[in-house]
N, C-alpha and C positions, 0 to 999 in steps of 0.2 A: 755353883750353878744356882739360878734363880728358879722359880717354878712362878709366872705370870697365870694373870685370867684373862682371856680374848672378852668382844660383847657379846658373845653367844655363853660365856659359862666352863669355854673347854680350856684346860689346864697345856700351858704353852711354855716350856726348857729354853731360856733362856743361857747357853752355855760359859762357862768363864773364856772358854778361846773365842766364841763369838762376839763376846761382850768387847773382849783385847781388840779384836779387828774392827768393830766399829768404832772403837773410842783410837783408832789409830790416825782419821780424822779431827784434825782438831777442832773445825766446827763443832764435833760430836761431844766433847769435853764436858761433863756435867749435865748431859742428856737422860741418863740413865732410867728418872721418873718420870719425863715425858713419853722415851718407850713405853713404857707401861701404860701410862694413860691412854697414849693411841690407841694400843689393843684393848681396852675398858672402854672407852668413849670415841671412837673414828668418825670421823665426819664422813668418811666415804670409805667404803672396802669393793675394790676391784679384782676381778681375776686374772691372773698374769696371764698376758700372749703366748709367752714361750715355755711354761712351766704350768699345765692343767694345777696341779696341788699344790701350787703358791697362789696365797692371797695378800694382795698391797691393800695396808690398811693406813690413812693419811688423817691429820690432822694440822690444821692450820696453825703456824706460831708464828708472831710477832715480834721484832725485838732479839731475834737472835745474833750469833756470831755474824751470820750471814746475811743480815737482813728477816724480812717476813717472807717467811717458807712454808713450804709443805712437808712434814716429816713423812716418811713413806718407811712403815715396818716391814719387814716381807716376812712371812711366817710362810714353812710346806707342810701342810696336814697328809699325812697317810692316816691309814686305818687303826693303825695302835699308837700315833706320836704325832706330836706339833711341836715345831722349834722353831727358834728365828734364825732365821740366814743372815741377814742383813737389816742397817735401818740406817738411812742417811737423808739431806734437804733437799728441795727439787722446787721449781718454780710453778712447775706444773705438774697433773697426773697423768699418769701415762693412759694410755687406751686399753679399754680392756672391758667384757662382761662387768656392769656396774650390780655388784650382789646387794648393797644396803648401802644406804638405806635404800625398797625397794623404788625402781625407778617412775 
């Protein structure tokens, strides 16, 4: 297990089964410190429609497997934890409460 820092400071569980299932896409293949960056430096953090305490944090890359994407981490904050669910490429961001930068 990883222990990540989001742009706000708070300490975010990157898990070894989480890590398995996102790298089971093979775009995802060697991504591992761009996660991380996302959550350090996000060009945009949205709050999820369907999940109040997920937050999609995105940043733009260039050059990937898949072309120039948006990497979209999803992190669910509760009260005592922050972990990542997921993080996969998207053409676009989804809709959602734009939390930061503010709008």
């Amino acid at each position: 297990m990883k222990i990540l820092t989001d742009y706000q400071g708070r300490q975010i569980r990157l898990t070894d089964e989480r890590l398995a299932h996102i790298l089971e896409h093979p775009e995802m293949a060697g991504m591992e410190i761009a996660i991380e960056q996302t959550l350090q430096n996000p060009e945009v953090v949205r709050k999820s429609r369907t999940d109040e305490t997920a937050l999609l944090h995105y940043h733009y890359y260039t050059g990937t497997l898949v072309g120039d994407k948006w990497l979209c981490v999803v992190v669910k904050y509760t009260v005592e934890d922050a972990f990542v669910l997921t993080a996969y490429f998207t053409d676009k961001q989804k809709k959602g409460e734009q939390l930061w930068p503010q709008p």
